[in-house]
C-alpha positions, 0 to 999 in steps of 0.5 A: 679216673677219680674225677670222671667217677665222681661226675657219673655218680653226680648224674644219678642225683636228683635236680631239686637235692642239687639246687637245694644244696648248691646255692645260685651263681648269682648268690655266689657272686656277691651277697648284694641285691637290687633291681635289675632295671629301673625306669624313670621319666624326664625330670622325674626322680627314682628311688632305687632299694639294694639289700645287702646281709645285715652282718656287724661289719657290713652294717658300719661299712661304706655304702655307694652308688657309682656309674660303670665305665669302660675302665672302672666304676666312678662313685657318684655318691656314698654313705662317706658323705662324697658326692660327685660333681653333676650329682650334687643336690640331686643324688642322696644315700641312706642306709638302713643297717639294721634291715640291711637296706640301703636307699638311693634317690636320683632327681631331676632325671635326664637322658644323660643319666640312662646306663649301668650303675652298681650298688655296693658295700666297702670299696668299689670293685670288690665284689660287693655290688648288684648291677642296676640298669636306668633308663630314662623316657619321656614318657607318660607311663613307665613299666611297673617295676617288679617288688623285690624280696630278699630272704635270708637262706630258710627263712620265711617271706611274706608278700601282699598282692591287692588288685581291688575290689573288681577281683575280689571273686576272681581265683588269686594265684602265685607262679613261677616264671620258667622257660615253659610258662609259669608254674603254679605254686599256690592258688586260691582253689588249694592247689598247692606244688608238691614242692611248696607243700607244707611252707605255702601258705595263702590267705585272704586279707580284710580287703575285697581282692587282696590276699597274701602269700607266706613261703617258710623255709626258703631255699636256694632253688626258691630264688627266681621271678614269680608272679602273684595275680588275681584271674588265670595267668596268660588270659585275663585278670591281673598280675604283679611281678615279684623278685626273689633273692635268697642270701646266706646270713648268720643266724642260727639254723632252724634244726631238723625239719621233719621229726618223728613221733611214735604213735600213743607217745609224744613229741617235742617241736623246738622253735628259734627266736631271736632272744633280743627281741620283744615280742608280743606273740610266739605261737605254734599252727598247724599248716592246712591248705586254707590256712594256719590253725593255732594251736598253742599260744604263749598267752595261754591260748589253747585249741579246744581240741588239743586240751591237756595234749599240748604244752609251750616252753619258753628257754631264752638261754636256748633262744627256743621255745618247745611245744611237747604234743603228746597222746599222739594218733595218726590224725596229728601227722602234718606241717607245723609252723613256729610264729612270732609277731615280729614280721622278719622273723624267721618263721619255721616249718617242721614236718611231723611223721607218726611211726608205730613203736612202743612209747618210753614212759608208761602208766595209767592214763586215767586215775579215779581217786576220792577226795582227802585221800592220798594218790600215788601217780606212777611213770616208768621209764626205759634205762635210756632215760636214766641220766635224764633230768625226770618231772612230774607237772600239772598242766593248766592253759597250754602251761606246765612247771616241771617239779623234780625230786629234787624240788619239793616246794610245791605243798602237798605233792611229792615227787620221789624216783625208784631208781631200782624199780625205774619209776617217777611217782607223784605223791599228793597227800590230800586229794582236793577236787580242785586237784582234777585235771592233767598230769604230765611225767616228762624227762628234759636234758640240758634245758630241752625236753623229750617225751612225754606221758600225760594223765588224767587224775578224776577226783570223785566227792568233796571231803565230808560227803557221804559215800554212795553206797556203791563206793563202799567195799563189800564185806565179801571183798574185804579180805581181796588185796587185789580189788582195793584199787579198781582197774584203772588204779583208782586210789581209795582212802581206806576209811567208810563213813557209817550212815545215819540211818538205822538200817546203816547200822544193821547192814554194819554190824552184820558186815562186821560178823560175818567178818568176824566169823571170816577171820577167826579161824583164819588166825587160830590156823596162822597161831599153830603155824607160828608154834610150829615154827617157833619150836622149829627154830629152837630145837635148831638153835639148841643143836648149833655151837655159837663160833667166831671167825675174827670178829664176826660170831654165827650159829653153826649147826653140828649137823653139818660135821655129823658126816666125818667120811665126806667131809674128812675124806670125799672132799678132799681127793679132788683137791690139788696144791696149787688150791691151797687157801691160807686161813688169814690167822682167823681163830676157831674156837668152839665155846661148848668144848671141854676145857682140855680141847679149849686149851689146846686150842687157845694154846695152838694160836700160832697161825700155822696151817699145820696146827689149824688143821690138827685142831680141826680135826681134834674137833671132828674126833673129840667126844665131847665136840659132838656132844652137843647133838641128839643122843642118835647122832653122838656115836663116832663114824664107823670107818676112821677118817683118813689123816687130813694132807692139809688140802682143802 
């Protein structure tokens, strides 16, 4: 009953999700692959090529070509250097193991040789092997054999088509071979198959009827035949067959390939490559029907309209390199690809989505600020952010070095982190105009980097100029916290320059009376209120008994033992035993006592709670304890406090 539930609940998946998963029979077979017919003529030679996955076992293990017979299948000549009899000087192998190829050459070509042979890797009948079919005429022409491409599992293929230049204005095209016809991938009219959508992409060459077609991130369900041709397939124009195999190798996965960015914040697109590897180029384009716009190169090329958006971050010890894309709009959604110039390197496809949301770090994304004053560039960030590794960096050409808090090499800028308040602060001293330009706050955790805030700092002046006189704060302002900054967080030095002229002057001078006049009785009123409070505190200083608990010494104020009825009765008759408090052994001793409550009280140093509470409330009845308070507050309570039960 299991098995039968579990194929009724397999009849509900899609086709494409099934093949996309599950690799081919074929593939599970063997990993080896050839053609599976090649021709040749009388007296001629053939060249047969068989790919097999470049693994460090595969590539030091044996390599044959045998001939299949009833029984078995007989070598004929191997990379061991066996060759059999009839095939001497005539029957040649060479293996490429670094690409994973291995060539063998047949010549001297007769009808005897047509049959079945196979290609194989390690010992015959393994498993290990593709079989090839050969066949021998006499001629004249042969079929075109189709091109075979091998393509490791989402990986990336590139393939060349040229029909010359009698097609050069004819519709170019890739199919693919099915029962009902062939399906139409892509084609020079940018019709492109819903499934192909993203990772194809076809470009003309500088040649007049050629052009190339490049499919990223190849699947298990994109091995097949297809055909590339210049006219319409089935009526005119031309074609050329090609056979493509999809193997599972071992190189590390490419990662997600749709990610998502909210709309205002950023996101970071993560491209493999292989670190061994000397490349001249790594880039990042974004996909169009008519081809791969570059956007960020690692040579410092940045697309004009990605200016102070777009960084590139090479981590050879990830084998990555992160381009961040911040400042995002609905315009940015799309296909991306990672580049390299190394041509059998996996070229990487990743499908961006913008969503809205609310961005992570947040601040001004405009500062004006004038030139020799000290700005102040603020990031805050979520506590999701908090164990992350947070930065401050200018951006210049596409390049960004991260400055922590923890690194101050960097002269003149300052990078602090208020952890209470959640806030990444880039301090520059002394604005130059040579500091304009792109600021980034980003967070990166173990080597990678997450989102990203990018601002503009504007820097107005050179030290030394003039201010306009727009720039100068009125005298009416003066006295506004609120209007120091302007609405964009402008930073201001604080320091007016006087002008020159004489009608400066005046225009000063008049302003710094009306301050003056502003200001004076401004201070006379803040003056009473420091008297009021001044006498305030003494006259509670004066009625308060300096007492110390252990070690620790305070003012206590009298006034808060005036009351003996609650404090000696009320407070109590709530209190159960079991809320008993022990005092620790911590001496009261009241320094403006008598010297007969003193010594009782120094001689009562016992730590009992008994004596503790006979002391305390000795303290509460005795005259000379209250003394110390306004002649209206001296007289003892009119009702005698109940005896203390030694609850508190």
């Amino acid at each position: 009953m299991a098995l039968l539930a579990f194929v009724f609940l397999l009849s509900f998946l899609p086709a494409e999700s099934a093949s996309s998963r599950y690799p081919p029979k074929s593939s599970l077979a063997s990993p080896v692959f050839g053609p599976q017919q090649v021709y040749g003529l009388i007296d001629g030679s053939v060249t047969i090529k068989c790919f097999y996955p470049p693994s460090k076992v595969n590539r030091h293990d044996r390599k044959y070509w045998c001939r299949e017979s009833r029984r078995s299948c007989v070598t004929i000549v191997s990379s061991n250097g066996y060759t059999a009899r009839g095939f001497q000087d005539r029957a040649s192998i060479a293996d490429f193991p670094e690409q994973g190829i291995m060539l063998v050459n047949i010549s001297q070509l007769a009808l005897a040789d047509r049959g079945t042979y196979q290609c194989g890797i390690g010992l015959n009948g393994r498993g290990l092997s593709y079989k090839v079919n050969l066949d021998v005429s006499e001629g004249p022409n042969v079929p075109e054999e189709a091109e075979l491409l091998y393509v490791e599992l989402q990986g990336s293929v590139t393939v060349l088509c040229d029909f010359g230049g009698q097609y050069a204005s004819e519709r170019k095209y890739l199919c693919k071979m099915e029962k009902s016809g062939c399906r139409n991938i892509v084609d020079s009219y940018r019709n492109i198959d819903s499934d192909f959508e993203g990772r194809v992409l076809l470009s003309n060459t500088n040649s007049a009827g050629a052009f190339s077609v490049m499919i990223t991130r190849v699947g298990w369900e994109d091995a097949g035949l297809y055909l590339c041709g210049a006219g319409t397939y089935g009526e005119k124009g031309d074609t050329k067959e090609l056979d493509l195999h999809v193997y599972e190798g071992s190189n590390v996965p490419q990662g997600k390939h749709t990610i998502f960015g909210v709309n205002g914040s950023s996101v970071t697109i993560e491209c493999r490559y292989d670190p061994t590897k000397n490349y001249s180029l790594k880039y990042l384009c974004k996909w169009r029907t008519n081809g791969c716009v570059p956007i960020i190169e690692d040579n410092g090329f940045v697309h004009s309209l990605y200016e102070g958006r777009v960084a590139m971050f090479d981590s050879p010890r990830n084998s990555t390199f992160s381009v961040v894309l911040n400042q995002l709009s609905d315009s940015d959604k799309g296909y991306y690809w990672c580049m390299t110039s190394e041509e059998r390197e996996t070229k990487s496809a990743k499908e961006l989505k913008i969503i809205q949301g609310e961005p992570g770090l947040k601040g001004e994304e405009e500062v004006q600020a004038e030139a020799g004053s000290r700005v102040d560039l603020t990031c805050s960030y979520p506590c999701k952010y908090y164990s992350y590794d947070k930065y401050w960096c200018k951006w210049s050409n596409g390049d960004c070095i991260p400055q922590s808090a923890a690194d101050q090499s960097h002269l003149g800028l300052d990078v602090s982190c208020d952890t209470a308040n959640k806030t990444l602060i880039l301090s520059l001293n002394s604005v130059a105009v040579e500091d304009q330009g792109w600021y980034w706050c980003g967070v990166r955790r173990n080597g990678r980097y997450g989102e990203a805030m990018a601002v503009f700092l504007q820097v107005d002046g050179a030290p030394g100029d003039v201010a306009a006189p727009s720039d100068v704060a009125a005298p009416s302002d003066a006295a506004a916290p609120s209007d120091a900054g302007s609405s964009q967080g402008r930073a201001r030095s604080g320091v007016e320059v006087p002008s020159a002229d004489a009608s400066g002057s005046s225009e000063q001078s008049s302003g710094s009376n009306t301050l003056a006049l502003v200001l004076g009785p401004v201070g006379a009123m803040l003056l009473v209120l420091a008297t009021a409070f001044a006498v305030f505190k003494y006259r509670q200083i004066k009625r308060s008994d300096l007492v110390s608990v252990g070690s620790y010494r305070t003012n206590i104020s009298m006034s808060d033992f005036e009351s003996v009825k609650e404090y000696g009765a009320n407070d109590n008759v709530c209190m159960k035993q079991s809320q008993e408090t022990q005092l620790g052994g911590d001496e009261f001793i009241a320094t403006t006592a008598s010297a007969a409550s003193t010594a009782e009280t120094k001689k009562a140093k016992r730590g009992s709670k008994e004596d503790a509470d006979l002391v305390y409330s000795a303290s509460l009845l005795t005259p000379g304890t209250t003394a110390q308070g306004p002649p209206g507050n001296s007289r003892a309570p009119a009702v005698s406090p109940p005896a203390w039960g030694g609850q508190v």
